[in-house]
Residue, then its C-alpha position, 0 to 999 in steps of 0.5 A: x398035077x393037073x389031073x388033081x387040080x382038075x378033080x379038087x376043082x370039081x369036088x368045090x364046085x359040086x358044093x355049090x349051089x346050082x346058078x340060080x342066081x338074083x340079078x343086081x338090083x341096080x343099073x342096066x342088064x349086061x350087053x352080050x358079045x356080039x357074033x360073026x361065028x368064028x371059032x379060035x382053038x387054042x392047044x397047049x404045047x406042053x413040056x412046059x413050053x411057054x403058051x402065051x404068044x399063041x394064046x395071045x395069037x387066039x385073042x387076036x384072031x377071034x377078037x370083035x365076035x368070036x368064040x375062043x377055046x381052050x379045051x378040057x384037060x389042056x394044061x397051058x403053061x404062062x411064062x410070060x405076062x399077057x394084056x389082051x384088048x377085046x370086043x365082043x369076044x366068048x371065051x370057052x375057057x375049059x383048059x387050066x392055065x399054070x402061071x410058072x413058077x419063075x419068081x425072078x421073071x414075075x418080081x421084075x416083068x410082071x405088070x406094075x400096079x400102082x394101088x398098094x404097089x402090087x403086080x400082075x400077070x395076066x390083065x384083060x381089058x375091053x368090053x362085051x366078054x363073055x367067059x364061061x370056065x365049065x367047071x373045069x376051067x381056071x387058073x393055077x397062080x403056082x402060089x406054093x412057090x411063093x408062099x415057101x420062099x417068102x414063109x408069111x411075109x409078103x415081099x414086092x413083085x407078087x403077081x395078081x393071076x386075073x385083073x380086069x382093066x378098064x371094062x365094061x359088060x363082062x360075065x364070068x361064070x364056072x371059074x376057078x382060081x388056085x394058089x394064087x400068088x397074090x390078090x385072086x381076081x381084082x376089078x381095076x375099072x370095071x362096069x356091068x358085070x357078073x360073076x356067078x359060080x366062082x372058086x378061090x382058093x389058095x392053101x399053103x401046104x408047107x405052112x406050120x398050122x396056125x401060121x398064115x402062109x396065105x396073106x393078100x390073097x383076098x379072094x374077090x376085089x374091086x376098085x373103081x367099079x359100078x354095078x357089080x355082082x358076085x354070085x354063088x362064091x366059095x374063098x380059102x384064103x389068108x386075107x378077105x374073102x371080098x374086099x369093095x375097095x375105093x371108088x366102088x358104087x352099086x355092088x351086089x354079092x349073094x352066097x358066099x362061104x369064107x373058109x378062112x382069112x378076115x371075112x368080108x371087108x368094105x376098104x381099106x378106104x382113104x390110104x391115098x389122098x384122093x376120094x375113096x367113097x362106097x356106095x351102095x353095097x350089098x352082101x347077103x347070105x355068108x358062110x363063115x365056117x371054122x378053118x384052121x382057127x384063123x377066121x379073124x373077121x366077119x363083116x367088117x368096115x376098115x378106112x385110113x387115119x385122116x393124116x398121112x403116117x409114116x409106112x414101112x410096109x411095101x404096100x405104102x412103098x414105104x412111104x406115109x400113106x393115108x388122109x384119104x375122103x370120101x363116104x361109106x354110106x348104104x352098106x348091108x351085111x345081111x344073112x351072116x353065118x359064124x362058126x368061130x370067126x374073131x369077132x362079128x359086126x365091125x368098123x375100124x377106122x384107125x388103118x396106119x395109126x401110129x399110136x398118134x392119129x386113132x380118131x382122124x379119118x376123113x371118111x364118113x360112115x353112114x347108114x349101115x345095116x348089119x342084119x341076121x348074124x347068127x352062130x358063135x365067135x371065138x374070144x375070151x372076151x363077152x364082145x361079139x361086136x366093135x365101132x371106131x368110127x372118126x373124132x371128125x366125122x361121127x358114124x350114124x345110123x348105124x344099125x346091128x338088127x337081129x344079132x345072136x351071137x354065143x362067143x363060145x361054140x355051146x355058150x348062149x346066142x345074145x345081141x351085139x355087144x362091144x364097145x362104140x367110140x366116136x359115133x353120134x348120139x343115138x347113132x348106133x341102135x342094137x348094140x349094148x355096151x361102153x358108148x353105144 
């Protein structure tokens, strides 16, 4: 098992570009992790013996300056849930880490998330931290377990496989993550970092084609982040390929391929009473290939309805959810390549709607650009393009530039266009169609 993750890690990752990567154009540069020399080499057991209290045991010894190993070809085996809090610590992560495939032990012993009633196995916390995966590198979540056992509906206690918590300075480059039983890589407070050459994939095996196995493994998530960049990306996966979540400022992503899922999300925004703004985002230069036929989005907008809606899903807990404020404002989707993806440039504001509440959201959608989307999308339709915005807060300056989209693979390039409802007069610009 290794030996074949190992190789199909390599083979993604020769795909890349090399890390010739454009620094975030905002916020300060990334303090490194200081020194004092120490070197901490951590070895697998093996036989399935659990490695986490030695690994913690490494974080330990090596934390405030220190470089931790984990070698090449090692394979550790996490049995049980770890939270290690550092400083100024260089992570040398060339070993593979396999989360067990104990369902019964992750549904009631991982980390509880509040947000969307999610869990986690493996949380790190602290500042100054570099992690350098040497594309050999990464994290197997066993995600097949989960996905044959629960067939396409997702139940509670699904662990995240990597959540950074409360962190600050962080760069993570030549990382993968495999099968991930939930979200792959999720940012929960997080400041200054940099993530370049990363690999997420998740793909269930057993699935009939057509069914989606994989949902909510979104590849790339933040919440509660400043000044984050995502460079040189490659996602395989059932959900969004990046998704900024609430509380998001002064993000920067740049070559990313989706191979699958919904695209690239701003949101969902506003399920919680509580401020859910984004600010300031950039994504530039996106791939969105053909995988399976299930590409369902490309760029897309999503925030709550403005009232709180009875919820039957576990990530509302079950309980009504929405009504959620805030802005979403400075957003660019540039540069984006679609080979049959559902539809292209999006906002939808009506997330939880009952049938009762299209139109309320309390989130305001401005200044957005969605520039240089070129390919073909796949619908029955003539629509290459949709705007639901808010009946409270009308969207404006909203602008679709250079958009040649065909909606069938040979059929012929056009600008946007789809339907606009609840925007401002003259609010959005480059896009035909009922409303707009």
């Amino acid at each position: 098992m290794l030996l074949s993750l190992t190789t199909f890690f390599l083979a993604t990752f020769s795909t890349l570009t090399s890390a010739s990567s454009s620094p975030s154009p905002w916020g300060t540069s990334l303090k490194p992790p200081a020194s004092h020399g120490k070197i901490c080499i951590v070895r697998a057991h093996g036989n399935k013996t659990n490695d986490t209290p030695q690994i913690l045991k490494g974080f330990e010894e090596c934390n405030g300056g220190g470089t931790l190993i984990f070698p090449e070809n090692e394979s550790y085996y996490i049995a049980t849930r770890l939270n290690p809090v550092v400083h100024d610590l260089t992570i040398e992560w060339r070993g593979l880490w396999t989360l067990s495939d104990d369902l019964d032990y992750w549904r009631n012993h991982s980390y509880p998330i509040a947000f969307q009633n999610h869990h986690a196995a493996f949380i790190i916390t602290g500042e100054r931290i570099s992690i350098n995966g040497n594309r050999t590198g990464g994290i197997y979540g066993n995600g097949n377990a989960w996905y044959d056992a629960e067939e396409g509906t997702t139940l509670p206690g699904r662990p995240m496989p990597f959540v950074f918590w409360n962190v600050s300075d962080v760069f993570v480059q030549h990382f993968s993550i495999k099968d991930s039983p939930l979200w792959q890589l999720n940012i929960m407070n997080g400041t200054n970092m940099w993530f370049d050459d990363m690999i997420m994939n998740s793909t269930a095996v057993n699935a009939p084609f057509g069914d989606n196995w994989v949902q909510n493994t979104d590849g790339f998530d933040t919440m509660d982040a400043n000044n984050i960049t995502m460079t040189n990306m490659v996602y395989q996966g059932g959900d969004d390929c990046i998704a900024i979540k609430p509380r998001s400022y002064n993000i920067f992503v740049q070559n990313v391929t989706c191979h699958g899922g919904n695209g690239i999300a701003i949101g969902s925004l506003g399920q919680y009473l509580e401020d859910s703004s984004v600010i300031n985002v950039t994504f530039k230069d996106v791939n969105i290939p053909i995988n399976n036929n299930d590409s369902h989005g490309a760029a897309y907008i999503k925030t709550w309805v403005g009232a709180l809606v009875p919820q039957t899903s576990y990530e509302s807990g079950g309980l009504p959810r929405g009504g959620g404020w805030g802005v979403v404002k400075n957003i660019t989707f540039q540069n984006f390549w679609l080979e049959a993806a559902a539809i292209g440039p999006q906002i939808n504001q009506n997330s939880g709607d009952n049938g009762s509440y299209a139109g309320t959201s309390l989130m305001q959608v401005s200044d957005i650009v969605f520039l240089n989307f070129t390919g073909h999308v796949a619908t029955t339709g003539n629509r290459t393009a949709a705007i639901s915005c808010s009946e409270y807060y009308l969207c404006f300056d909203i602008l679709l530039e250079d958009i040649s989209l065909a909606v069938t693979t040979n059929g012929t390039a056009e600008e946007a266009i789809g339907t606009c409802t609840w925007v401002e007069p003259g609010g959005v610009v480059g896009m035909v169609g009922s409303g707009c």
